[in-house]
C-alpha positions, 0 to 999 in steps of 0.5 A: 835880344837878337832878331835873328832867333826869332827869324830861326825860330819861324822857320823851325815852325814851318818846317815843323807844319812841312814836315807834319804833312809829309809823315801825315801822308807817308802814314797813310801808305806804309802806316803810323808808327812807320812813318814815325819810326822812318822819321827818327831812323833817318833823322838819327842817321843825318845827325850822327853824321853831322854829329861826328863832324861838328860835335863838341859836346860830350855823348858820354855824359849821357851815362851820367845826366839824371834819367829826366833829362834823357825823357825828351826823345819819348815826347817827341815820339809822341809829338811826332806820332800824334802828327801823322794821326792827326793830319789826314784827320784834322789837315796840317792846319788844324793839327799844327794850331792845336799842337801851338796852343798845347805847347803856349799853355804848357810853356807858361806853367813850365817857366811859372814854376821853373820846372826843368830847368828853366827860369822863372816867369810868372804867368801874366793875364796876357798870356793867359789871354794870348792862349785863350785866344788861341784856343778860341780861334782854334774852336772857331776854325774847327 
């Protein structure tokens, strides 16, 4: 497997935390749902552009994808909301590290069952451990 993705994917992460405390912080000036909404505004507008520029896919098929497939921006309205919420609350670290084990259990049952698309991988003790350790470790913390 390329090394690589795994070095994108930690990066994607961090930014992730980056980008919790910046809208945590915006929230708190010009409200929650508007530092959620500004986000997707200019996200959209950044990606449209680089869209028109470097797209190969196909935006008409989204007329055509089964409507389960279109859900994927409203989780991340609620990803992103529950992020400015959660940070002044909780700080970055917390919100991030309860985000992470919410996703690895999620994530195993997704791919034990091959729901959406994704291919099968059966839940093993290890991972079922590796989350429970997270949780405990985000227990300790809190």
């Amino acid at each position: 497997m390329k090394f690589w993705i795994y070095i994108v994917a930690v990066l994607a992460g961090m930014s992730l935390s980056i980008e919790g405390a910046i809208y945590g912080v915006l929230g708190q000036s010009v409200g929650k749902l508007e530092s959620s909404f500004y986000n997707f505004a200019v996200g959209s507008v950044i990606l449209g552009i680089i869209v028109l520029f470097l797209g190969k896919g196909s935006l008409s098929y989204s007329a055509k994808a089964p409507k389960w497939q279109l859900t994927g921006g409203v989780f991340g309205v609620i990803y992103l909301t529950i992020l400015v919420i959660g940070v002044p609350l909780l700080g970055v670290g917390l919100t991030m590290i309860s985000v992470i084990v919410g996703q690895m259990a999620m994530s195993m049952i997704i791919e034990h069952k091959g729901w959406l698309g994704s291919s099968k991988t059966p839940i093993t003790k290890e991972k079922v451990m590796a989350v429970a350790l997270m949780a405990i470790a985000l227990l300790l913390v809190f």
